[in-house]
C-alpha positions as CSV (number, residue, x, y, z in Angstrom):
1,X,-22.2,26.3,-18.2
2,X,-24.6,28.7,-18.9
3,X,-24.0,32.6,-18.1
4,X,-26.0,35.1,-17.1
5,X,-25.7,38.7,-16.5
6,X,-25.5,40.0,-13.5
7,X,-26.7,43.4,-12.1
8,X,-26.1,45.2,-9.2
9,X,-29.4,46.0,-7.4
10,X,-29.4,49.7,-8.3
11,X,-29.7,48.8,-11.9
12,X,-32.4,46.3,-11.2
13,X,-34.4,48.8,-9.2
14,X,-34.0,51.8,-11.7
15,X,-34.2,49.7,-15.0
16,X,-35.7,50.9,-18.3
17,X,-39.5,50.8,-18.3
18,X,-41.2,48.4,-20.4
19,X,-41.5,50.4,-23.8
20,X,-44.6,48.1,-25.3
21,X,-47.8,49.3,-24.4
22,X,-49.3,45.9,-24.2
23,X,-48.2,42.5,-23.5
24,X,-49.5,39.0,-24.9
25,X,-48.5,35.9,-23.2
26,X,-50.0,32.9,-24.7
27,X,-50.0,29.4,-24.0
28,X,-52.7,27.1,-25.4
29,X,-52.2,23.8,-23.7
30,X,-52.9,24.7,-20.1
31,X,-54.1,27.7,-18.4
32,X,-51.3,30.0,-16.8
33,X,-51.0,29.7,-13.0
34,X,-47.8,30.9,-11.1
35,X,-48.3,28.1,-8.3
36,X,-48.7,25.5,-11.0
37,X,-46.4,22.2,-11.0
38,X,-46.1,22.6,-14.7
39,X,-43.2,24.0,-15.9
40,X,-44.1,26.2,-19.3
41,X,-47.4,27.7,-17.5
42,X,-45.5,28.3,-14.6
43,X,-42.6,30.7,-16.2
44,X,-45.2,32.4,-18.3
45,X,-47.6,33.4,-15.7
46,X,-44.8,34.1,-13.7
47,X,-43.1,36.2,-16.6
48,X,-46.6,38.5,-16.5
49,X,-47.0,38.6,-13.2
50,X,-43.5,40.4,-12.8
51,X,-44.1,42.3,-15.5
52,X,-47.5,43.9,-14.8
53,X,-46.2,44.8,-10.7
54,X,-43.5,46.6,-12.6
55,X,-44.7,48.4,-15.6
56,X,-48.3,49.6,-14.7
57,X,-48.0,51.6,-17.9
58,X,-48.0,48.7,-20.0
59,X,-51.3,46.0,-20.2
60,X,-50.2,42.4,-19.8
61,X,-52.9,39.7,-20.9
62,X,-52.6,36.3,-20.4
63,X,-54.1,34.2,-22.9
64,X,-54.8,30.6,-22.6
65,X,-57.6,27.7,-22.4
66,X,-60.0,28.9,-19.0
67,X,-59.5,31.9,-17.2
68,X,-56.1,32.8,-14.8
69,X,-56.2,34.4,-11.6
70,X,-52.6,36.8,-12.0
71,X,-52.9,39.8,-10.1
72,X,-52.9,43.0,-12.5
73,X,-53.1,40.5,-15.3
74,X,-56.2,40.9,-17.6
75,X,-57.2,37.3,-19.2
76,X,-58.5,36.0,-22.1
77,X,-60.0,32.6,-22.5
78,X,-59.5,30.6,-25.3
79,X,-62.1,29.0,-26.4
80,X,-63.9,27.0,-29.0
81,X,-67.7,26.7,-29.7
82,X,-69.4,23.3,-30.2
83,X,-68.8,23.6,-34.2
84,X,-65.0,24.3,-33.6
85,X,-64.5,21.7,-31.1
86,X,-66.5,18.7,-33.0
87,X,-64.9,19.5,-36.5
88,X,-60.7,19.3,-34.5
89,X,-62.4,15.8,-32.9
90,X,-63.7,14.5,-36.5
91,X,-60.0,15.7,-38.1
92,X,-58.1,13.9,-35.3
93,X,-60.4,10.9,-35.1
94,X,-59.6,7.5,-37.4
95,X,-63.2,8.9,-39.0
96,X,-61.5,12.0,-40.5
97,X,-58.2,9.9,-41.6
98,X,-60.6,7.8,-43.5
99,X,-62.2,10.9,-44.9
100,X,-58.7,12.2,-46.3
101,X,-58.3,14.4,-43.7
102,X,-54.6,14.8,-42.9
103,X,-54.0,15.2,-38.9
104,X,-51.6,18.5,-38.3
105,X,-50.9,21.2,-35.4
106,X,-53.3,23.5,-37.2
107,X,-55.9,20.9,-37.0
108,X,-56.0,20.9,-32.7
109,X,-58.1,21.8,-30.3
110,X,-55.4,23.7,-28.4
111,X,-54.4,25.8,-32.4
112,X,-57.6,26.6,-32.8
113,X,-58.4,27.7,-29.5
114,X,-55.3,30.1,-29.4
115,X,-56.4,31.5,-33.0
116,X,-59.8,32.8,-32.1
117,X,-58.3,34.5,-28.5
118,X,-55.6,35.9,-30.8
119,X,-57.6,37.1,-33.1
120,X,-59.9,39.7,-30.3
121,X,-56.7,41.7,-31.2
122,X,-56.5,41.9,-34.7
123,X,-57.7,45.7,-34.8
124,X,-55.5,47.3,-32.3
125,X,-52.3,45.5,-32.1
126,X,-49.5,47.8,-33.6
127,X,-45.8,47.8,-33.6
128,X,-46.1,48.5,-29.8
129,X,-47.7,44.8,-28.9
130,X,-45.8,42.2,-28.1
131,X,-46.9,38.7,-28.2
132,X,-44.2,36.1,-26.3
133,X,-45.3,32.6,-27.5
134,X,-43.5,29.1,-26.2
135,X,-44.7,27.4,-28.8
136,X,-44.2,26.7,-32.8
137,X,-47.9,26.5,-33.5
138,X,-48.4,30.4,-31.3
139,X,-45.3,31.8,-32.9
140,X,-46.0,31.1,-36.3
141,X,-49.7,31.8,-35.7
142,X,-49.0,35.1,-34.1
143,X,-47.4,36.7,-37.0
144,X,-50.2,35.9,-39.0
145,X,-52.9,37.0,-37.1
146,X,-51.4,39.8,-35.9
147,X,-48.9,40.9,-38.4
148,X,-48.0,44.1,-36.8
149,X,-47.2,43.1,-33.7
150,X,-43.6,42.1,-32.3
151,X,-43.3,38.2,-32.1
152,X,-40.9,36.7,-29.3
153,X,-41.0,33.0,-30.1
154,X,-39.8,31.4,-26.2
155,X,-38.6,27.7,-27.4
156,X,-39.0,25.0,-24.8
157,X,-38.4,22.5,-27.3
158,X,-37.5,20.9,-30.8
159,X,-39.5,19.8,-33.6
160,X,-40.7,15.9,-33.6
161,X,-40.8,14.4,-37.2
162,X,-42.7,16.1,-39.5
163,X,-43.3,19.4,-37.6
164,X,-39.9,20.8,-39.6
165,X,-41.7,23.1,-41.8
166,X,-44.2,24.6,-38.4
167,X,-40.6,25.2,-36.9
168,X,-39.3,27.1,-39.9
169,X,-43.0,29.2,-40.0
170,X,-42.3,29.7,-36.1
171,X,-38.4,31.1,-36.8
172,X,-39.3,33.2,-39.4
173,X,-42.2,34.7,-37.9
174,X,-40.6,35.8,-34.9
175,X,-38.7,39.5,-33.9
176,X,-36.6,37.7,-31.6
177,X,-36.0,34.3,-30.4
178,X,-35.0,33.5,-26.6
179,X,-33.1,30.0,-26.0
180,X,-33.1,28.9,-22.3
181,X,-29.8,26.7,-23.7
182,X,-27.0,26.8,-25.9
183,X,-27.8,23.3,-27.0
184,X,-31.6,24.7,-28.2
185,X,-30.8,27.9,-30.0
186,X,-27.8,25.0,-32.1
187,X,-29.7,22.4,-33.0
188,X,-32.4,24.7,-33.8
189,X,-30.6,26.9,-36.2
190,X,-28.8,23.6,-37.9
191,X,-32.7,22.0,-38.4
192,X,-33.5,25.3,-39.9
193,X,-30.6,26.4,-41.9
194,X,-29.0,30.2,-42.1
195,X,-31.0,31.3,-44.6
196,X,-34.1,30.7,-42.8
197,X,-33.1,32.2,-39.7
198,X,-33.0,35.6,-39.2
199,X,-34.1,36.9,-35.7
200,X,-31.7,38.3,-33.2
201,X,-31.0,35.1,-30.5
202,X,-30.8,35.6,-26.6
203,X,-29.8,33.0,-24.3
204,X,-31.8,33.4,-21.5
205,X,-32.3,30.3,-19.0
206,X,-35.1,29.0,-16.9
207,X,-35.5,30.1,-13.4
208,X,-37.4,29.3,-10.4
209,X,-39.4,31.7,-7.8
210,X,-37.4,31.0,-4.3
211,X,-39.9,32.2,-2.3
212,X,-42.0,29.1,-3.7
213,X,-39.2,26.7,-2.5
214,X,-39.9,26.2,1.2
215,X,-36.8,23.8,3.3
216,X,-39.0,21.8,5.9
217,X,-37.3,21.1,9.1
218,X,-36.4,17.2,9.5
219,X,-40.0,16.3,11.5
220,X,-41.9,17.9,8.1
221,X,-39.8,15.8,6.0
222,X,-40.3,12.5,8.4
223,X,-44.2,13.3,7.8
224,X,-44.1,13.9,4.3
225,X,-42.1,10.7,4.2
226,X,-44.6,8.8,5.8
227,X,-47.7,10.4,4.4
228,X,-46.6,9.2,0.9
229,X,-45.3,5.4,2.0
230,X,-41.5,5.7,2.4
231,X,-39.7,4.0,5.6
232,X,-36.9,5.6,7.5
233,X,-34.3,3.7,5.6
234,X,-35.4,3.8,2.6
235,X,-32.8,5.1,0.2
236,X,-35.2,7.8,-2.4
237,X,-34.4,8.4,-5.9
238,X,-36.5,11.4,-7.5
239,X,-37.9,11.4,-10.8
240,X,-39.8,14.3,-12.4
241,X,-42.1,13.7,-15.3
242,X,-45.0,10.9,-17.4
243,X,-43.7,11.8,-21.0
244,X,-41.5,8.6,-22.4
245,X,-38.4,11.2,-23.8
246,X,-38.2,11.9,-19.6
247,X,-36.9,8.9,-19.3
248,X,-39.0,6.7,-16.9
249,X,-38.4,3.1,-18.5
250,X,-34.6,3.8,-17.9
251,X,-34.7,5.1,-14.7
252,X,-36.5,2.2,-13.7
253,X,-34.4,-0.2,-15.5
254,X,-31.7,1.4,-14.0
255,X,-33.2,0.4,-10.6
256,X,-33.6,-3.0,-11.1
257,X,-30.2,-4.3,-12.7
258,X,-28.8,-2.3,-9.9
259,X,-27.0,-3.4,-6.9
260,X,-28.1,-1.2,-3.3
261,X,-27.1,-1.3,0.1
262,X,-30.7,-0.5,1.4
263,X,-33.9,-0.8,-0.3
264,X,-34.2,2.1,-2.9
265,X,-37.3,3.9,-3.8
266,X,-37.6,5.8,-7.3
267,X,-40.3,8.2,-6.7
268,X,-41.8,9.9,-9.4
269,X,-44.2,12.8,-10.2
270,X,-46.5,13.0,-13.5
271,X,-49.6,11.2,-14.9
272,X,-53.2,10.5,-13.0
273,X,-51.8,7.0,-11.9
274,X,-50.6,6.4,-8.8
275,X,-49.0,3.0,-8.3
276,X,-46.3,1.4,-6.3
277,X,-44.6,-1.6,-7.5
278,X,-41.2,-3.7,-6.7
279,X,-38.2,-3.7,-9.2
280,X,-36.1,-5.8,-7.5
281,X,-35.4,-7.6,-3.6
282,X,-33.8,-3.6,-2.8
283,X,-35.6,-1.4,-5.3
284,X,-38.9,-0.2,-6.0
285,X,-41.0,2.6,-7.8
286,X,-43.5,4.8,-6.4
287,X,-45.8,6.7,-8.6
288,X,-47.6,9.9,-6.9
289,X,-49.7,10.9,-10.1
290,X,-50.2,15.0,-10.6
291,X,-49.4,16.9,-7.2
292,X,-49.1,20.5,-6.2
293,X,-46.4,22.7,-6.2
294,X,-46.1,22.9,-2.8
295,X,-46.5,19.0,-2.6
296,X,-43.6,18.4,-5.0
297,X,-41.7,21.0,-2.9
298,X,-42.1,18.5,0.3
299,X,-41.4,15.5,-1.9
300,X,-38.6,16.8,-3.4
301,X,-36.8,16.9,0.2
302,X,-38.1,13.8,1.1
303,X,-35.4,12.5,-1.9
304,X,-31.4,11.8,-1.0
305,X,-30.7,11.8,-5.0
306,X,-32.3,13.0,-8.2
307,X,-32.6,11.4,-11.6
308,X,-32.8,13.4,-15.2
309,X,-32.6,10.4,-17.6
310,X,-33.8,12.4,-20.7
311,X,-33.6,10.0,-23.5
312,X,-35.0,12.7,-26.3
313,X,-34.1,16.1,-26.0
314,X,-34.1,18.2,-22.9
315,X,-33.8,21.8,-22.9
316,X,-33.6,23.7,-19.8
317,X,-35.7,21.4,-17.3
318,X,-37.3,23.2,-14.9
319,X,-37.3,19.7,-11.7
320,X,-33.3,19.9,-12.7
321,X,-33.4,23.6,-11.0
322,X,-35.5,22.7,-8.7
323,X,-33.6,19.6,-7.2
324,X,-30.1,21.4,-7.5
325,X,-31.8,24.3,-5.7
326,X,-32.5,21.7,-2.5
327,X,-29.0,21.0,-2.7
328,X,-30.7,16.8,-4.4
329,X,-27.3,15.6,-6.0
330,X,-28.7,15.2,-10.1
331,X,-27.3,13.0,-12.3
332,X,-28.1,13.8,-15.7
333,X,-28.1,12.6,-19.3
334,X,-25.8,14.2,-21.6
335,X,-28.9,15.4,-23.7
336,X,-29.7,19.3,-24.7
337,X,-29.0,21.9,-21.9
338,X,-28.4,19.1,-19.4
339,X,-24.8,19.7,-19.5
340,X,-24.7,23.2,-19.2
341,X,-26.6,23.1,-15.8
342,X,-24.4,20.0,-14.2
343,X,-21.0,20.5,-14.0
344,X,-19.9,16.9,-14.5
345,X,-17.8,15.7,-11.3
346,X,-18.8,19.0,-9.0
347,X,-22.6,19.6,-9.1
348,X,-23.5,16.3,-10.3
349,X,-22.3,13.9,-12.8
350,X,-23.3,13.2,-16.4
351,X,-24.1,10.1,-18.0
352,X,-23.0,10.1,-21.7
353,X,-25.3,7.9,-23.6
354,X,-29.0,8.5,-22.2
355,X,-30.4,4.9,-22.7
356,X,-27.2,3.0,-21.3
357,X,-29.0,1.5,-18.4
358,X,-25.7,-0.1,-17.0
359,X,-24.2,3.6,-17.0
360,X,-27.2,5.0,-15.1
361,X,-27.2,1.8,-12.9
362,X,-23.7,2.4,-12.3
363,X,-23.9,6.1,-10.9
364,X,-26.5,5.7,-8.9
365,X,-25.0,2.6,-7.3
366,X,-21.9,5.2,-6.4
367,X,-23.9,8.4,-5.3
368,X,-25.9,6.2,-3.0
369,X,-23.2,4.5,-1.5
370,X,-21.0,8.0,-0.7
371,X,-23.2,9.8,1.8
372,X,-20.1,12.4,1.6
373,X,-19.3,12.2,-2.5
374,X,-23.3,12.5,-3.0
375,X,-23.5,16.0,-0.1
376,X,-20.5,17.7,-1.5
377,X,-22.5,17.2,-4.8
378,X,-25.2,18.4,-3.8
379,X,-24.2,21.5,-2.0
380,X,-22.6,22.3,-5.1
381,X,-25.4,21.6,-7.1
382,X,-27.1,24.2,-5.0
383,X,-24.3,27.4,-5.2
384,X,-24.5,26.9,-8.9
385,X,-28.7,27.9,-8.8
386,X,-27.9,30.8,-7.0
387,X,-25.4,32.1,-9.5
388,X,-26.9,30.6,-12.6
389,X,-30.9,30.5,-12.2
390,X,-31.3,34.2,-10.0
391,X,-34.8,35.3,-11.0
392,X,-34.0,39.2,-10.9
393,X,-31.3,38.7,-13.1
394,X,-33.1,36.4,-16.0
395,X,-36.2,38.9,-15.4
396,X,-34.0,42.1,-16.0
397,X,-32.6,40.2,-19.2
398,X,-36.0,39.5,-20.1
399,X,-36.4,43.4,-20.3
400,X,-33.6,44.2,-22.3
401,X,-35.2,41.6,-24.7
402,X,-38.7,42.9,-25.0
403,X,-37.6,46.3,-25.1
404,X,-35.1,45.6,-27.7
405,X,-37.9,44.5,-29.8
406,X,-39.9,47.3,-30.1
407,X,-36.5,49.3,-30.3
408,X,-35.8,47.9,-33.6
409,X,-39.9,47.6,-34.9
């Protein structure tokens, strides 16, 4: 299980100012909103937002595609002109692949975009910047536009095929790396090799803001049920995410080879399509599209059991924290970080080979057929948040990291 450190609340209130004088937090895929349903945007704005109520003596900038709305934040768009924009198209498009042109990160919209904010800061960023990047492309593209500043390279996840070498660019650009697993920070350094990775390593997990999660009382959730097409005994089975490595196809494979008592609704968030369909005579899916945080905070307790059937490789998901924090019963695959936020058998239980449908079929059979088995889970499943995901605590490690860095410039 994952650790983290625990300090009293005097030490929390009276910790170490933030020694950097300013503070880059960049994300180039989406713009950084703490009320946002998506996970990496969320923890960054969130990770600024802390920081600049806190340390007034150090600028935080939030830099990303459009403009954010963080109080005490200062933003920077990144953006493209109409030249920029068309030539990323041409070199993505089957035109440019006919033209010899080679489709890579460097090539994107989102690189591209996140190299012109960065480089607004080429004259005055010193040894007393900090730029905290949660991808490969910003991490390795941070060290060389702004060579004197300290790189924390955040990883929320592995390399796909071919992007080995941006990974090893990312590593070795960086002052200090932060792993919200175990799992992460080991597969990581075997992909890379010793000799390729030198920055210090903290293993720092998600978290999640508890004054965002709101319980409803049981008429709220009987109205959320009904507003989004679920009967009173329908049996609901949550399911977080659009990406194939989440796992859909086998959740709802699971579903339909299975066995139920009552008919069972998987109901998933993620994508612009909404769609409802049946799986079998007991089991259906129900797909709600893109929703708000606060609407996939009432959706979440409209679900007696949640699904994590990562088939690729999970890190620290985010939905996992969330459902464990409504006391939802998970069940997991044993992929990434997965395991060291479920403790197999007491907050939840594991299954050990991600695409075995039968396994998954088999679990959820047994969860939703023991109101009591599936409760006790879940109330577990909710303790182990409040020890292992408290936002003071990650933030104050958080400090400790960024201060380190400039420490050691």
């Amino acid at each position: 299980m994952i650790e983290t450190l625990c300090k009293s609340e005097s030490e929390l209130t009276n910790a170490q100012p933030l020694l950097a004088k300013r503070l880059l937090v960049v994300y180039e895929n989406h713009p950084l909103e703490t009320t946002t349903a998506r996970a990496v945007p969320r923890l960054l704005a969130q990770l600024a937002a802390h920081f600049a109520s806190t340390d007034t003596a150090t600028e935080v900038i939030a830099v990303g595609p459009g403009n954010t709305n963080i109080d005490g934040v200062r933003s920077v768009s990144a953006t493209l002109g109409l030249a920029g924009r068309v030539r990323c198209r041409i070199r993505g498009s089957r035109v440019g692949r006919s033209l010899g042109f080679r489709p890579t990160v460097e090539s994107t919209a989102p690189y591209q975009r996140a190299r012109e904010a960065l480089k607004q800061f080429t004259q005055t960023a010193d040894e007393q910047t900090i730029v905290i990047a949660s991808t490969m492309a910003v991490a390795a593209l941070a060290k060389q536009v702004l060579p004197r500043a300290r790189v924390v390279y955040w990883i929320q996840s592995l390399p796909r095929l071919g992007q080995e070498a941006l990974a090893a660019r990312a590593v070795a650009g960086a002052d200090a790396i932060v792993a919200p697993s175990h799992a992460i920070y080991a597969d990581l350094f075997a992909l890379i090799c010793r000799d390729r990775f030198p920055p210090p390593v903290w293993t720092i997990p998600n978290w999640i803001d508890q004054s965002q999660v709101k319980t409803l009382s049981r008429e709220q959730i009987a109205e959320t049920r009904q507003r989004i097409g679920l009967a009173d005994d329908d049996f609901a089975v949550m399911h977080v995410g659009r990406a194939p490595e989440k796992g859909l196809q086998i959740a709802k494979t699971a579903l339909a080879i299975g066995q139920f008592q009552k008919n069972t609704v998987l109901v998933t968030i993620g994508g612009a399509k909404k769609e409802r369909g049946r799986l079998n005579d007991r089991a259906e899916f129900l797909q709600l599209g893109w929703i708000s945080l606060e609407e996939l905070n009432a959706v979440y307790q409209t679900c007696q059991l949640g699904l994590v059937p990562s088939v690729w490789w999970e890190n620290c998901p985010l939905a996992l924290i969330e459902m464990m924090s409504l006391g939802i019963c998970p069940i997991g695959s044993r992929v990434g970080g997965i395991p060291e936020m479920i403790d197999h058998g007491k907050s939840g239980l594991i299954v050990d080979a991600p695409n075995d449908v039968d396994a998954w079929a088999s679990a959820i059979q047994k969860l939703a057929a023991d109101d009591e088995l599936r409760n006790r889970l879940g109330h577990q499943a909710s303790l182990s948040v409040q020890h292992q995901f408290d936002r003071q605590n990650i933030l104050s490690r958080w400090r400790q990291v960024l201060n380190t860095v400039i420490a050691t410039a």
